[in-house]
C-alpha positions as CSV (number, residue, x, y, z in Angstrom):
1,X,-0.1,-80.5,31.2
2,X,-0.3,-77.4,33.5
3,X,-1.9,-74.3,31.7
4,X,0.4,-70.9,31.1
5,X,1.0,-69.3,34.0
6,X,-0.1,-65.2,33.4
7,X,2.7,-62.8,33.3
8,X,5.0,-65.5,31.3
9,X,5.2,-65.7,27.3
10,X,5.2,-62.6,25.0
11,X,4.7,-59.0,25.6
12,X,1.3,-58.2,24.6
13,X,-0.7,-54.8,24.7
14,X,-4.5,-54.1,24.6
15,X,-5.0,-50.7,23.1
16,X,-8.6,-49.6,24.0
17,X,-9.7,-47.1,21.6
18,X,-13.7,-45.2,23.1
19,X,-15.3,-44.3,19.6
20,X,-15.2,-40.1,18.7
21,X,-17.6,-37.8,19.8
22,X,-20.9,-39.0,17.8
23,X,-23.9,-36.8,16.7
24,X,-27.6,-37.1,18.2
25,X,-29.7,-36.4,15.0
26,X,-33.1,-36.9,15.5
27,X,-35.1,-40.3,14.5
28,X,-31.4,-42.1,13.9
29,X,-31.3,-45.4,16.6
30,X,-28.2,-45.1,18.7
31,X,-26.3,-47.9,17.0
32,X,-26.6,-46.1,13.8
33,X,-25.3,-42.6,15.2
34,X,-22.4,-40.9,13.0
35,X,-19.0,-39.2,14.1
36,X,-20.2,-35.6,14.7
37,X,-17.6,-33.1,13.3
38,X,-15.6,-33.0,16.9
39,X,-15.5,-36.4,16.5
40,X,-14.0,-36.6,12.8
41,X,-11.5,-34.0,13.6
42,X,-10.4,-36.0,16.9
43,X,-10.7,-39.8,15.2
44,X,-7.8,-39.2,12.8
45,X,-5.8,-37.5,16.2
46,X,-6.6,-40.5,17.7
47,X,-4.7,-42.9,14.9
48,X,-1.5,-40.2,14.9
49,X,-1.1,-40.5,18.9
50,X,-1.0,-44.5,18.2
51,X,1.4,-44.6,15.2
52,X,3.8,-42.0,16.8
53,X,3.8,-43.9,20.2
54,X,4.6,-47.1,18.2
55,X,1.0,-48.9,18.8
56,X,-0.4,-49.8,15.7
57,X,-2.1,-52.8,15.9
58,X,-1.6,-56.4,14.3
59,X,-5.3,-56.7,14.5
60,X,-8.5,-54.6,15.6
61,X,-11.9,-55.5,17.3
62,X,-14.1,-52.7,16.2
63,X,-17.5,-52.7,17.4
64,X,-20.3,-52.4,14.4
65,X,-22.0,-49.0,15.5
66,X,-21.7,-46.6,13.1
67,X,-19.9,-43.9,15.1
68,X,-17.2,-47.3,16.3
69,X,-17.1,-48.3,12.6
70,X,-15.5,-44.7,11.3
71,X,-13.4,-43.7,14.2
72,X,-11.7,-47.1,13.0
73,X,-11.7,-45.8,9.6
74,X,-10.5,-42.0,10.5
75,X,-7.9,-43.3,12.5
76,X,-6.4,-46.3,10.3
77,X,-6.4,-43.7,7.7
78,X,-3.5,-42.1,9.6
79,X,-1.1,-45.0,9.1
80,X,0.2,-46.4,5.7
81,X,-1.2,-50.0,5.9
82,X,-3.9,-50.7,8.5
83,X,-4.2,-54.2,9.8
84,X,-7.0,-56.5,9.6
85,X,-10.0,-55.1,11.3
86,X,-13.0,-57.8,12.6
87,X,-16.3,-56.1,13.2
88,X,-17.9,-57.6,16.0
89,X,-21.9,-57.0,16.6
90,X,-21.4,-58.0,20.5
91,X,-18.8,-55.6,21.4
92,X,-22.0,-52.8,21.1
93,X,-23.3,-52.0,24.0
94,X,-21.2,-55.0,25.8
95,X,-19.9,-55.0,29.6
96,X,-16.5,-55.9,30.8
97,X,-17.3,-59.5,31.1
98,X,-18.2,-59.9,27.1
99,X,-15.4,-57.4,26.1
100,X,-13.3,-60.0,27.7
101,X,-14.6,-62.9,26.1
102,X,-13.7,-61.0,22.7
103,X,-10.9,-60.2,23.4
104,X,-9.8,-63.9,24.6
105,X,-10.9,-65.2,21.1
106,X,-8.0,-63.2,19.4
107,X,-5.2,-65.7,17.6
108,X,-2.0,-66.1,19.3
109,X,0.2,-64.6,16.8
110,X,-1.5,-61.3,17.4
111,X,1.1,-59.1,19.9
112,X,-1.2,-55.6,19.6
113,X,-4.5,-55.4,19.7
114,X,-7.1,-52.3,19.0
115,X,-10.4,-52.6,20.7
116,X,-12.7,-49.6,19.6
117,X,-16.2,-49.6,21.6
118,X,-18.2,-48.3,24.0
119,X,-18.7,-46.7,27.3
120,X,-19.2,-47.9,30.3
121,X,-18.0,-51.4,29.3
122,X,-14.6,-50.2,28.2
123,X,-13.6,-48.3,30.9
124,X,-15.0,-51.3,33.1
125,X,-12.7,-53.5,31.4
126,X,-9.9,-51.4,31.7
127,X,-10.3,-50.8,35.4
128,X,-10.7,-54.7,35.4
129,X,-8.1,-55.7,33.7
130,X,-5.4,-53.2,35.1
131,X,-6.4,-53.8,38.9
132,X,-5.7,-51.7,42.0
133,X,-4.6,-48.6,41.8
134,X,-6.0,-47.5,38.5
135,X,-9.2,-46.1,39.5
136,X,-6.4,-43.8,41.6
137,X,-5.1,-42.9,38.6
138,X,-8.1,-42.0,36.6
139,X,-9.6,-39.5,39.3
140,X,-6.0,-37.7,39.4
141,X,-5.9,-37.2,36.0
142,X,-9.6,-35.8,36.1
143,X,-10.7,-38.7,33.2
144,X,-13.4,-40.6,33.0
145,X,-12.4,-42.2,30.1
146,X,-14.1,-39.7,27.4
147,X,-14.5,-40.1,23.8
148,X,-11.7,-40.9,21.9
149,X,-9.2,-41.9,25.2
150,X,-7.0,-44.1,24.8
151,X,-6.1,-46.8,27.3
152,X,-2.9,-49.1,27.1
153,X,-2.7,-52.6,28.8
154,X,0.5,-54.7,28.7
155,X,0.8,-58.2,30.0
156,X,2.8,-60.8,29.5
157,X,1.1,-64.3,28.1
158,X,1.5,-66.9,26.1
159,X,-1.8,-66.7,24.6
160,X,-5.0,-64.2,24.6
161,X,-6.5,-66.7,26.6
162,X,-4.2,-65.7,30.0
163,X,-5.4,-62.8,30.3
164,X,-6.8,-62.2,33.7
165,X,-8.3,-59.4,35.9
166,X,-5.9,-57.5,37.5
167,X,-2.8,-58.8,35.5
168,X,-2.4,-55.9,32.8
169,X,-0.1,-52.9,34.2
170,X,-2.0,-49.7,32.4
171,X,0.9,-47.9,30.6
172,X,-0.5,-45.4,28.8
173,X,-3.8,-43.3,29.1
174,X,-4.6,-40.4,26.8
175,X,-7.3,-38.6,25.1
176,X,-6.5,-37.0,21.9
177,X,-8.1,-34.4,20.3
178,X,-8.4,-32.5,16.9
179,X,-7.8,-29.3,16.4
180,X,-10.0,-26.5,13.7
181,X,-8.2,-25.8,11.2
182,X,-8.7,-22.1,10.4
């Protein structure tokens, strides 16, 4: 039996999520870091840009560093019934390569997934993932895929499994931000 070719099977989308802007305070370890107040005002931005581009998630990856774990929770607090969220100890401080792996682990009835991490593996994956011409892309728009962007990948595949290097098309790319309130 011949395995699924990529680009055949469902429409699926990887929405990868870079954590808020997090706080230094002194003596904390860097997995432990919180949102610092940019941050919390441009986590929930981030979760209205994804509900009003119709990209909530059936399931998110959420990496277990503090400053991941509540731009998940500022953002799914934006929509009115967030989906099951799997934090995920490897996704900290992980490359392209483990991202990956994650994100092939994900059950196949999942059509949109959130991946909320860290730099440089998540912009690595993207660049991966999305294949030539995107690097183009992000030096045009002057990003370097800052806190809180927001990458989309679509693909086609029958399973989580399929997905390859260079077989995503990169639809979407935006970095929200918060705003003061006064």
């Amino acid at each position: 039996m011949n395995a699924p070719r990529p680009g055949t099977g469902p429409l699926r989308r990887l929405v990868v999520l870079r954590h808020a802007k997090s706080a230094w305070p002194a003596g904390v370890a860097d997995h432990d870091r919180p949102l610092a107040p940019r941050g919390r005002r441009d986590a929930p931005a981030a979760g209205r840009v994804l509900a009003e581009a119709d990209l909530l998630p059936d399931l998110a990856l959420c990496s277990t560093a503090v400053r991941a774990r509540q731009t998940w929770e500022l953002a799914a607090a934006q929509w009115g019934t967030p989906p099951a969220v799997r934090l995920d100890a490897r996704l900290y401080a992980a490359d392209a390569p483990d991202l990956l792996a994650a994100v092939r682990e994900v059950p196949g009835q999942v059509g949109t997934l959130l991946l909320i991490g860290h730099n440089p593996g998540l912009e690595e994956l993207v660049l991966e993932l999305a294949g030539d011409g995107v690097d183009d892309t992000l030096d045009r728009l002057g990003v370097k895929f800052p806190t809180s962007a927001i990458a989309v990948l679509a693909w086609h595949g029958e399973s989580w499994q399929t997905l390859a290097p260079g077989t995503a098309l990169l639809t979407e790319l935006t970095v929200p931000r918060g705003h003061k309130h006064r």
